[in-house]
N, C-alpha and C positions, 0 to 999 in steps of 0.2 A: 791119458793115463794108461798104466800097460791094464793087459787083460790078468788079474788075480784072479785065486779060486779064496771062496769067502772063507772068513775066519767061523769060530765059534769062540762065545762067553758067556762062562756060566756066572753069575753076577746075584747077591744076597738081598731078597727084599723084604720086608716087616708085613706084608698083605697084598696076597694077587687079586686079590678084586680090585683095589689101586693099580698094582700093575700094568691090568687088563684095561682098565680106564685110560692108564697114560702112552701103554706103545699102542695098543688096539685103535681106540681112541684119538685121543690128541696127535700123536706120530702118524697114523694110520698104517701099523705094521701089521700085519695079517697073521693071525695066530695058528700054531699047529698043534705039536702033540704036545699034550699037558697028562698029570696026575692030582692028587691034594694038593702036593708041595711045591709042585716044580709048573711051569709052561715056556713051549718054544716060542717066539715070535721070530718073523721074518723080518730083518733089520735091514732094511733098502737091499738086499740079496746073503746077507749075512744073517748064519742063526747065533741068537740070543737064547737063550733061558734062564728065566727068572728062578730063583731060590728061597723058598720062606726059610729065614736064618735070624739069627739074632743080632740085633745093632750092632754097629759096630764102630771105633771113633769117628772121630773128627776128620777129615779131609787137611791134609798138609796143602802148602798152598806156596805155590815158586812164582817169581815175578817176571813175565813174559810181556814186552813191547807195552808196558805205563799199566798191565793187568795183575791185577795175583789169580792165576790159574788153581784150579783144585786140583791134588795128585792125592789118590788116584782118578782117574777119569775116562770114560772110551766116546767114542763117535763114528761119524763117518766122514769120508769126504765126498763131498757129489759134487756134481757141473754146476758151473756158475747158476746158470738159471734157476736149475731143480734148488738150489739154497736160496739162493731169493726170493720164490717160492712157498720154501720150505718156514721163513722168518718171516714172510707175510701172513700167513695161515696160524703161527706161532702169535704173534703181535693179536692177532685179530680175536685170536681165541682167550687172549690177557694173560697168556704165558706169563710165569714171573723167571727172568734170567738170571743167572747169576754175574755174567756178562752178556749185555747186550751185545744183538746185532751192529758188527762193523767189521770195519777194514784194518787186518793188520798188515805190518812191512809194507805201507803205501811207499807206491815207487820202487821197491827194491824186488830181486830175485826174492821169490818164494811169497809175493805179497796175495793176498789170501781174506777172503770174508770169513767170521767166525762169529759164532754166539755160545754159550756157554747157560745151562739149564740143570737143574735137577730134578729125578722121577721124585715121587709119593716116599719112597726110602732114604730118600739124601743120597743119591748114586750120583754121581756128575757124568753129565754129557756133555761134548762138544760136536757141533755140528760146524762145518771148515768147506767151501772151496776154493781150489786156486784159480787167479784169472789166467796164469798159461797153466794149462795140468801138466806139463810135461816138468813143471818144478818143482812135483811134488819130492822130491830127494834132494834138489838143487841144494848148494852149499854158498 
């Protein structure tokens, strides 16, 4: 995968003490600068900050390879291993998915482990990587 400089997102949650349980916690993102309302978390090298905001709907839902994915939704991509890894620790801790760990585009360009979870706020996450990384754009 090429070398990126990380993103930031700023992202709406109903209670940081949940929050802080689920990236600190269960992810094991390492926290930084926070206030009452807001905190950063280090997101695999990506900052995040959390937002106390108000609910807010339902999550649309597109149908991707036999899944209905939630839009909207962020993640990351990491190396094969660090994901396997990362859905072992997930699994073990009784994460509940929204899509489980598996394999999509078996066989084809762009075929990719993913799981699909949501924090304490109904946020959706997907956690993704490719077996070539170099297909992360492939068409």
């Amino acid at each position: 995968m090429p070398d990126l400089p990380p993103f930031h997102l700023a992202f709406p949650v109903h209670d940081l003490a949940a929050a802080r349980a689920f990236y600190g916690g269960l992810l094991g993102c390492a926290e930084g600068r926070s206030a009452a309302d807001w905190v950063d978390f280090d997101f695999f090298g990506h900052q995040i900050v959390a937002h106390l905001a108000p609910a807010r709907p339902a999550p649309h839902h597109t149908r991707v390879d036999r899944h209905e994915v939630p839009v909207p939704h962020f993640g990351v991509v990491l190396g094969w291993q660090a994901w396997h890894d990362l859905a072992a620790r997930l699994r073990a801790a009784g994460a509940r998915f929204l899509i489980a760990p598996g394999i999509r585009f078996a066989g084809e360009v762009g075929e990719q482990a993913t799981l699909f979870l949501t924090d304490p706020s109904g946020n959706a996450l997907e956690f993704k990587a490719f077996r070539d990384g170099s297909a992360l754009f492939a068409v």
